[in-house]
mmCIF file of the N, C-alpha and C atoms, coordinates in Angstrom:
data_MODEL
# 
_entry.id   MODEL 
# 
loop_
_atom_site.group_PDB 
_atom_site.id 
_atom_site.type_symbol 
_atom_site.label_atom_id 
_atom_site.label_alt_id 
_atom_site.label_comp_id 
_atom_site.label_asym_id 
_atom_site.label_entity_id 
_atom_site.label_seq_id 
_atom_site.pdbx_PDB_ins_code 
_atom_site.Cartn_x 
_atom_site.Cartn_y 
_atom_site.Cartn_z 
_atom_site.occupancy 
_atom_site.B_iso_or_equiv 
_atom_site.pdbx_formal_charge 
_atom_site.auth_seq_id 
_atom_site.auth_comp_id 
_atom_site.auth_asym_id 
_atom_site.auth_atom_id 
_atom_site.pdbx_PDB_model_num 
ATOM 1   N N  . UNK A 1 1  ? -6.199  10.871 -1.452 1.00 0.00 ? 1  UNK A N  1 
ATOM 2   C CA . UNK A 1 1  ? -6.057  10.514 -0.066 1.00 0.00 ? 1  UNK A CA 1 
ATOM 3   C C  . UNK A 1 1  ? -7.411  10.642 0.625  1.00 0.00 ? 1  UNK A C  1 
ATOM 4   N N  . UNK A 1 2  ? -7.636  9.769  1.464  1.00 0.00 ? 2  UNK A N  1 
ATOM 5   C CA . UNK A 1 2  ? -8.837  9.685  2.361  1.00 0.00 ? 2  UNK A CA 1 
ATOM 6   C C  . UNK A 1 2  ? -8.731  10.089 3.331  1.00 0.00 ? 2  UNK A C  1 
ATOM 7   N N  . UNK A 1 3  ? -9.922  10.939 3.754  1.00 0.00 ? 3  UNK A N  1 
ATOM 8   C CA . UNK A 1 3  ? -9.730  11.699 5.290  1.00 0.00 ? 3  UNK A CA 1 
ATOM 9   C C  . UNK A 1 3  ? -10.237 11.416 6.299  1.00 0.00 ? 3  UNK A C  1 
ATOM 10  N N  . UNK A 1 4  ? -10.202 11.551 7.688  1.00 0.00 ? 4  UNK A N  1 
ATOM 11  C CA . UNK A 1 4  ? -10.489 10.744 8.673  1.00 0.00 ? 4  UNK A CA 1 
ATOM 12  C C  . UNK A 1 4  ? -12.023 11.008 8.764  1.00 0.00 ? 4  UNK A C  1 
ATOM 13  N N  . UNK A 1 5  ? -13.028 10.091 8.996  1.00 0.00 ? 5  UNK A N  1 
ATOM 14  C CA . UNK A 1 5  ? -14.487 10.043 9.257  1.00 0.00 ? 5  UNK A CA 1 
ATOM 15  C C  . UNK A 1 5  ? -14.750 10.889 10.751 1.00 0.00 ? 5  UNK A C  1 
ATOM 16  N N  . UNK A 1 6  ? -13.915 11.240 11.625 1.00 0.00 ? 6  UNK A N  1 
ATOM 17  C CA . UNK A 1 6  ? -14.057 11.811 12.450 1.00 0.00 ? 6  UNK A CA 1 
ATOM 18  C C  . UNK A 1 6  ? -13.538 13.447 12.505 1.00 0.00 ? 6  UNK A C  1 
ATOM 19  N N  . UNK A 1 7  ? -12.721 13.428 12.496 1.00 0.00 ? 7  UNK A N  1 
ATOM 20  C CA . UNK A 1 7  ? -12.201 14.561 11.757 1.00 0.00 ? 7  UNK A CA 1 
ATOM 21  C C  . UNK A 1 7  ? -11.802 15.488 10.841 1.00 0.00 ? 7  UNK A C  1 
ATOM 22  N N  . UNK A 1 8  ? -11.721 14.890 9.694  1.00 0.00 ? 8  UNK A N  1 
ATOM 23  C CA . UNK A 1 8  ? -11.541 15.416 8.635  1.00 0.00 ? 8  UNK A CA 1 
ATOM 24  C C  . UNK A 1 8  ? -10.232 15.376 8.047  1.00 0.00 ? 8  UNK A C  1 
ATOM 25  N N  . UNK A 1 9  ? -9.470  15.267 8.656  1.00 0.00 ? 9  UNK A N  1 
ATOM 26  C CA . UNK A 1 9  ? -8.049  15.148 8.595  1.00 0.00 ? 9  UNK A CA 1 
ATOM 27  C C  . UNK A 1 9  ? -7.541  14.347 7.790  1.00 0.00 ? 9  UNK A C  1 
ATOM 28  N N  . UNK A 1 10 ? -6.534  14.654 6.483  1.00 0.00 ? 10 UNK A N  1 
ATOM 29  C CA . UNK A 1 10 ? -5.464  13.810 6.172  1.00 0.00 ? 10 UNK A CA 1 
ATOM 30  C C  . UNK A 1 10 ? -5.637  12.242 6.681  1.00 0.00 ? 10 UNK A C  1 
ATOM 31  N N  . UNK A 1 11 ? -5.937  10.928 5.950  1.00 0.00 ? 11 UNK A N  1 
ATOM 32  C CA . UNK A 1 11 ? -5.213  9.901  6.877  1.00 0.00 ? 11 UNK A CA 1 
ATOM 33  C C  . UNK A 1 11 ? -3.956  9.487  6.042  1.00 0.00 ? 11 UNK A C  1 
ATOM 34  N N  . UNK A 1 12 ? -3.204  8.422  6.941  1.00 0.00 ? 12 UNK A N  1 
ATOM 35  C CA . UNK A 1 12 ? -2.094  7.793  6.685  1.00 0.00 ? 12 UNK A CA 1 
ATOM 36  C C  . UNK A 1 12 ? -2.733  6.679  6.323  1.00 0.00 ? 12 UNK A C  1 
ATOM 37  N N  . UNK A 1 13 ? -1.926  5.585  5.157  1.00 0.00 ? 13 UNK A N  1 
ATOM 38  C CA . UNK A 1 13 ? -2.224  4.669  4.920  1.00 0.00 ? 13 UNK A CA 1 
ATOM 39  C C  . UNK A 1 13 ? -1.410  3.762  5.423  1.00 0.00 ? 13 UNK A C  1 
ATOM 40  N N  . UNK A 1 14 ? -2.425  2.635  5.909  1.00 0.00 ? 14 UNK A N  1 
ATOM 41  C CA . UNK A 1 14 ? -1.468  1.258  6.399  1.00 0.00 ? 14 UNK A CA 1 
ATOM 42  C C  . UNK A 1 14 ? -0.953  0.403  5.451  1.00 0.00 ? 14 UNK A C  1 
ATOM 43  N N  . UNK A 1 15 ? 0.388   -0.194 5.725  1.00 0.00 ? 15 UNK A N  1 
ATOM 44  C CA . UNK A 1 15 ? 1.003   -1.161 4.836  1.00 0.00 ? 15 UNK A CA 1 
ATOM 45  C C  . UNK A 1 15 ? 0.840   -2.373 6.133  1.00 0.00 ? 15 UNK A C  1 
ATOM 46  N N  . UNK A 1 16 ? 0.277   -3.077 5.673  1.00 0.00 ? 16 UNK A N  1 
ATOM 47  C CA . UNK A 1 16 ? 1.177   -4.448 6.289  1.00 0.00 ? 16 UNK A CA 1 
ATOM 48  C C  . UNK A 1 16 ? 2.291   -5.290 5.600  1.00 0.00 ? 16 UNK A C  1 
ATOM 49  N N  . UNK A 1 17 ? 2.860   -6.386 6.207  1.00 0.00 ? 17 UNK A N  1 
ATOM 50  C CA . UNK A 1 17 ? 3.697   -7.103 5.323  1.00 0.00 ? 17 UNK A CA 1 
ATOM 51  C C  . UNK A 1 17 ? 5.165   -6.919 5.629  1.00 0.00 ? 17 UNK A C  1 
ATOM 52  N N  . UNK A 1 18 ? 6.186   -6.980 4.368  1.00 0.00 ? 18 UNK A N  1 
ATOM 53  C CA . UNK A 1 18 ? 7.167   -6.949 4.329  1.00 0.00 ? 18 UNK A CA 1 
ATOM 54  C C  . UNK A 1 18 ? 7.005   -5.863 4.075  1.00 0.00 ? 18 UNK A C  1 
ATOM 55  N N  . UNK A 1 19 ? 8.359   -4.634 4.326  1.00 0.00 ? 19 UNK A N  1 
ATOM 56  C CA . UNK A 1 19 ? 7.981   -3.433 3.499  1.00 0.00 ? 19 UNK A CA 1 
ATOM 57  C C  . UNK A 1 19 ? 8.659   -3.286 2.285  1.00 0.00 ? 19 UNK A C  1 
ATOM 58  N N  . UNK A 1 20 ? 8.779   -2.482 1.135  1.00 0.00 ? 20 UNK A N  1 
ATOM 59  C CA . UNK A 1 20 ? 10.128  -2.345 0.139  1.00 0.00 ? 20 UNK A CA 1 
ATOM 60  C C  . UNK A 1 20 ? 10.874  -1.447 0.641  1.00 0.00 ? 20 UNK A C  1 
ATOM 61  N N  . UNK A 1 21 ? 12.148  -1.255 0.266  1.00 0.00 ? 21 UNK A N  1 
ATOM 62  C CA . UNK A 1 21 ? 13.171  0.290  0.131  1.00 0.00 ? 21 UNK A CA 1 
ATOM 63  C C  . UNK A 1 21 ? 11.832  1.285  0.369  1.00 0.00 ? 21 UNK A C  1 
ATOM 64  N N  . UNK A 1 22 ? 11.180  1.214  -0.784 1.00 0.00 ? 22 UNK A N  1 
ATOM 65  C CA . UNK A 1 22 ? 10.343  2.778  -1.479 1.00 0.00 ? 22 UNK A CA 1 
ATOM 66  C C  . UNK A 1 22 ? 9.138   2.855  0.028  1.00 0.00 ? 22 UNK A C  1 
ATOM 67  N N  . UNK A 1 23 ? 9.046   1.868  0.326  1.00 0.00 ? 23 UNK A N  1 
ATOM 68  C CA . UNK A 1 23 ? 7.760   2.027  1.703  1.00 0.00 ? 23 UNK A CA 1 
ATOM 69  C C  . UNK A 1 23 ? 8.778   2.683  2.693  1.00 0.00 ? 23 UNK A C  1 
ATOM 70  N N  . UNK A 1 24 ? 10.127  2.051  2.891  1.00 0.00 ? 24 UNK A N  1 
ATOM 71  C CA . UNK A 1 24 ? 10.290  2.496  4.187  1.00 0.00 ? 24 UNK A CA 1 
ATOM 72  C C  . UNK A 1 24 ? 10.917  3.688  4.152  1.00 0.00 ? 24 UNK A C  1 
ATOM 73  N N  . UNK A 1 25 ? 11.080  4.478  2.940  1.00 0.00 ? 25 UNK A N  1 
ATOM 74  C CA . UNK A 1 25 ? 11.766  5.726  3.083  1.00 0.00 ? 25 UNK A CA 1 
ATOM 75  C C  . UNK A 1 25 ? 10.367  6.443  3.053  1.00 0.00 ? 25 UNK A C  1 
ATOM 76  N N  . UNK A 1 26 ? 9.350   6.436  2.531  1.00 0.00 ? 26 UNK A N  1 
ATOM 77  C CA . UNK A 1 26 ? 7.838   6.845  2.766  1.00 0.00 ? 26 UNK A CA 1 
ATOM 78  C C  . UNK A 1 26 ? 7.839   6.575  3.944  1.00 0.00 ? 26 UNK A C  1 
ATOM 79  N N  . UNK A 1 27 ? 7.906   6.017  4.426  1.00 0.00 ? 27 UNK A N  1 
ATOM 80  C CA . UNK A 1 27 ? 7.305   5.889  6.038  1.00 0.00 ? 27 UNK A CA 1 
ATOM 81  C C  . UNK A 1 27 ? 7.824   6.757  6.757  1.00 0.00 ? 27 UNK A C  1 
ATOM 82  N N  . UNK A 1 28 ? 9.526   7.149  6.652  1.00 0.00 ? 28 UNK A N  1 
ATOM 83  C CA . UNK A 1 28 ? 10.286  8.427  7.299  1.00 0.00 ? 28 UNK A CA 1 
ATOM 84  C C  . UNK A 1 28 ? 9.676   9.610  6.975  1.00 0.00 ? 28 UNK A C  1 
ATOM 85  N N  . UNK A 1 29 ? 9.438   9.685  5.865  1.00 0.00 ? 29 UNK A N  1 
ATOM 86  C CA . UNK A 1 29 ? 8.736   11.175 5.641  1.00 0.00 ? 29 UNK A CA 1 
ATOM 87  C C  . UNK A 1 29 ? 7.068   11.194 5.549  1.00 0.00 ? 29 UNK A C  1 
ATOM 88  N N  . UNK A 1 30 ? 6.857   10.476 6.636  1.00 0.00 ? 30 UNK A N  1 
ATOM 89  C CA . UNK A 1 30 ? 5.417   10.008 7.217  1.00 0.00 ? 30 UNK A CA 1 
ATOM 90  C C  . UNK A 1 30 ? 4.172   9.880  6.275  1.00 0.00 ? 30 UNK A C  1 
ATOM 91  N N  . UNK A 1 31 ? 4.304   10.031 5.271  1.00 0.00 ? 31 UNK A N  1 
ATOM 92  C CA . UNK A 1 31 ? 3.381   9.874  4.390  1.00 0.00 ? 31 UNK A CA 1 
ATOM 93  C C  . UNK A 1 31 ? 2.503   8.480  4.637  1.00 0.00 ? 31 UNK A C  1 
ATOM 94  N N  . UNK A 1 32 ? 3.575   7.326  5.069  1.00 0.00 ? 32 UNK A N  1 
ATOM 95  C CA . UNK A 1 32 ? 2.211   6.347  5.208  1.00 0.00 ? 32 UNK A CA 1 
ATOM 96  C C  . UNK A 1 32 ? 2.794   5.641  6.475  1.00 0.00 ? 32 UNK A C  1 
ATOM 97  N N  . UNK A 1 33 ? 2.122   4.847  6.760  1.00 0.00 ? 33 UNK A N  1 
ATOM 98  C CA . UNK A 1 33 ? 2.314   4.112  8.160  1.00 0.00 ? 33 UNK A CA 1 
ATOM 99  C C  . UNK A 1 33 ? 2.735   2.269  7.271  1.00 0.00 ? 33 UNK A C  1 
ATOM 100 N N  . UNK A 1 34 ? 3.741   2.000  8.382  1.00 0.00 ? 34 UNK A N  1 
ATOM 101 C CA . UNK A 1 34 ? 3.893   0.414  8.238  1.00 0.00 ? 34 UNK A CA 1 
ATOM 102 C C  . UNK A 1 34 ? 3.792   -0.301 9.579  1.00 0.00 ? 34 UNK A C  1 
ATOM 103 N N  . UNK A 1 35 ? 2.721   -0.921 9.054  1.00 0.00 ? 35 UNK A N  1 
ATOM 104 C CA . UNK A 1 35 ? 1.970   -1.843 10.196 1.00 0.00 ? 35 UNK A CA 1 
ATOM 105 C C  . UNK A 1 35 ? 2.833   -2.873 10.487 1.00 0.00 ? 35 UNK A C  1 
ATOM 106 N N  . UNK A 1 36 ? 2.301   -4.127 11.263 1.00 0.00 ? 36 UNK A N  1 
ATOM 107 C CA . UNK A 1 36 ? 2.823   -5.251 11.607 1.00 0.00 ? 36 UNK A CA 1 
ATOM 108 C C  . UNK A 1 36 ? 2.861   -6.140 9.993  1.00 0.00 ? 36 UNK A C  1 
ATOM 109 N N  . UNK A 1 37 ? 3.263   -7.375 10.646 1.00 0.00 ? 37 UNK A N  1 
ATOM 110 C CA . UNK A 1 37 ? 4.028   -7.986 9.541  1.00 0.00 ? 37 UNK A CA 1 
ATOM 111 C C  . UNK A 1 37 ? 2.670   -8.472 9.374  1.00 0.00 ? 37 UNK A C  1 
ATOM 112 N N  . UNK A 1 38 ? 1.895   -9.445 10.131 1.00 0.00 ? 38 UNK A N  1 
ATOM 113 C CA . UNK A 1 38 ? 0.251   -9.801 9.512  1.00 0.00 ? 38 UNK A CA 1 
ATOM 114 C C  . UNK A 1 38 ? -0.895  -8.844 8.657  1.00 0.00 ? 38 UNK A C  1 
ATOM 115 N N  . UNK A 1 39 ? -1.293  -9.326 8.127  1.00 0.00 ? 39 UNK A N  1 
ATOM 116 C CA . UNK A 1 39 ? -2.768  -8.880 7.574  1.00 0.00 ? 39 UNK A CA 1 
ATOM 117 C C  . UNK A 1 39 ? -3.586  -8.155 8.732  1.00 0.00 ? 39 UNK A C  1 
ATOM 118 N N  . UNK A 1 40 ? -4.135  -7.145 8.383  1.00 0.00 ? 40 UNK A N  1 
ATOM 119 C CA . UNK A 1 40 ? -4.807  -6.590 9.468  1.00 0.00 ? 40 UNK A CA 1 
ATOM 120 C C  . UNK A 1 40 ? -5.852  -5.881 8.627  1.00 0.00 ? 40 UNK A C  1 
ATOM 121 N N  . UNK A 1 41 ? -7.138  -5.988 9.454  1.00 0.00 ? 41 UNK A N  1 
ATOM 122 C CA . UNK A 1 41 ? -8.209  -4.947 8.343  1.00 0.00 ? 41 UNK A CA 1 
ATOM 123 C C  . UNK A 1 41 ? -7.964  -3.869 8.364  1.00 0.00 ? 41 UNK A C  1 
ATOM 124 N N  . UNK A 1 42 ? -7.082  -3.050 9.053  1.00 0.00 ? 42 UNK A N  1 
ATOM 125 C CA . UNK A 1 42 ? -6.907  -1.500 9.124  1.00 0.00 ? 42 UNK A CA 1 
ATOM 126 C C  . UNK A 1 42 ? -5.985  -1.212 8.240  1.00 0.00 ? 42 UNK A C  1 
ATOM 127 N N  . UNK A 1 43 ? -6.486  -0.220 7.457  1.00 0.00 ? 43 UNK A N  1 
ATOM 128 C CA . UNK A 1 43 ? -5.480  -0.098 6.646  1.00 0.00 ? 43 UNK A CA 1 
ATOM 129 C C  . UNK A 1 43 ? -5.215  1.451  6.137  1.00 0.00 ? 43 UNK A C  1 
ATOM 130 N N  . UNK A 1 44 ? -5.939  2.207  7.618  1.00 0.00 ? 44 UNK A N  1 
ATOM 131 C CA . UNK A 1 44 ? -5.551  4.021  7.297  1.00 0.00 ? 44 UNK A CA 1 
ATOM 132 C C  . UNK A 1 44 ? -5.299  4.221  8.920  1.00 0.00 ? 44 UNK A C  1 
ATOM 133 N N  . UNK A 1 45 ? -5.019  5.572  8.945  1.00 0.00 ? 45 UNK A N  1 
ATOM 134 C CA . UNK A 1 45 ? -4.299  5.723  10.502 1.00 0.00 ? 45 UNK A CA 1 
ATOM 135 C C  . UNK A 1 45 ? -4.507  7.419  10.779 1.00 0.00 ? 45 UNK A C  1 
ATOM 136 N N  . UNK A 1 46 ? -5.269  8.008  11.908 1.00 0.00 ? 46 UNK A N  1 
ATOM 137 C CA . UNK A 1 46 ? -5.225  9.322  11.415 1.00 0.00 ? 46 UNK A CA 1 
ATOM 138 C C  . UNK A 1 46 ? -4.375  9.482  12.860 1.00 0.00 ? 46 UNK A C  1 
ATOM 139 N N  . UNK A 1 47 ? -3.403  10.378 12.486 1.00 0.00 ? 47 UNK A N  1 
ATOM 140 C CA . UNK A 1 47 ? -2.205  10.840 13.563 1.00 0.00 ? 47 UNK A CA 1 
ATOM 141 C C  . UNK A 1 47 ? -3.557  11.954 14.714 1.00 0.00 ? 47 UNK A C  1 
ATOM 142 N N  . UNK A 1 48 ? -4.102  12.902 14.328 1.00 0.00 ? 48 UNK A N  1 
ATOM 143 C CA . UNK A 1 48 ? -4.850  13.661 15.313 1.00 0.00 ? 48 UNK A CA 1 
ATOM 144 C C  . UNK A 1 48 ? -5.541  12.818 16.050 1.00 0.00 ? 48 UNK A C  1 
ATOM 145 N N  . UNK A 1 49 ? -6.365  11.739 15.568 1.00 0.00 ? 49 UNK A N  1 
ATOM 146 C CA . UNK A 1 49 ? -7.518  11.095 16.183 1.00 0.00 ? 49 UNK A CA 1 
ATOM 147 C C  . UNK A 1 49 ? -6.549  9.934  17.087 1.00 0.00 ? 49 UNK A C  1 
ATOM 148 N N  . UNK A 1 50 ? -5.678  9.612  16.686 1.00 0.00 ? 50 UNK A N  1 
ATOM 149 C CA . UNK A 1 50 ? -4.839  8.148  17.116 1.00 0.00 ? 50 UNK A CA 1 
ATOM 150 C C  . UNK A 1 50 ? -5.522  7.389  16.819 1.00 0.00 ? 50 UNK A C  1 
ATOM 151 N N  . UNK A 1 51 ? -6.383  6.690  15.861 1.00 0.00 ? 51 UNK A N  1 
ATOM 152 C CA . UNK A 1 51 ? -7.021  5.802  16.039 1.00 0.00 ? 51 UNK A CA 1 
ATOM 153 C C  . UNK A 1 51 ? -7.247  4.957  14.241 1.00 0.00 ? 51 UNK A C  1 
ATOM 154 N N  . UNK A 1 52 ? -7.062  4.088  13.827 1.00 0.00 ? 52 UNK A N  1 
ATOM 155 C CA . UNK A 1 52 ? -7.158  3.388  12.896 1.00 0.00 ? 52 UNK A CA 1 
ATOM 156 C C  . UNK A 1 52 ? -8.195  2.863  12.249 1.00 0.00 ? 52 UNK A C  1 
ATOM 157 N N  . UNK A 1 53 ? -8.783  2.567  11.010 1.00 0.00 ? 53 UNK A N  1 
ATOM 158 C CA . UNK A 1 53 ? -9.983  2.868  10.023 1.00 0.00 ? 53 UNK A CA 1 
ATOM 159 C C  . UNK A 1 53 ? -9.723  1.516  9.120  1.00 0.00 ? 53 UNK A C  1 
ATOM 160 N N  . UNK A 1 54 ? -10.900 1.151  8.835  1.00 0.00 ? 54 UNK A N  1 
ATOM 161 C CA . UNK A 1 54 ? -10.813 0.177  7.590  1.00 0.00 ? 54 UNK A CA 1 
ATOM 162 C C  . UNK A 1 54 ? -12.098 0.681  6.566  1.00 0.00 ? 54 UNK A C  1 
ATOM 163 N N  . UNK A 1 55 ? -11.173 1.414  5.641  1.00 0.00 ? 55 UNK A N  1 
ATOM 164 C CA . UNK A 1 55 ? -11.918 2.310  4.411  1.00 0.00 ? 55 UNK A CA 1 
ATOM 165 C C  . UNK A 1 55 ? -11.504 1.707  3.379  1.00 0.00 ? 55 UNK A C  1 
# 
């Protein structure tokens, strides 16, 4: 896992897309984030900072 460039912190990873079963029960137990349905360059998320990363 990659950590936030500002903080140090844990990030979340972005999904875009459709999600599967297995993403969206990950997503409840916050492990990763599901983005919008488009392509987006962001594709990490750090919950302390609020703010989104393309690593």
């Amino acid at each position: 896992m990659k950590n936030c460039p500002k903080c140090e912190r844990k990030l979340k990873r972005v999904f875009h897309g459709e999600p599967t079963d297995e993403l969206a029960i990950m997503s409840l137990d916050s492990e990763i984030l599901i983005g919008n349905c488009c392509e987006c360059i962001y594709n990490y998320y750090c919950d302390n900072c609020d703010e989104f990363f393309s690593l």
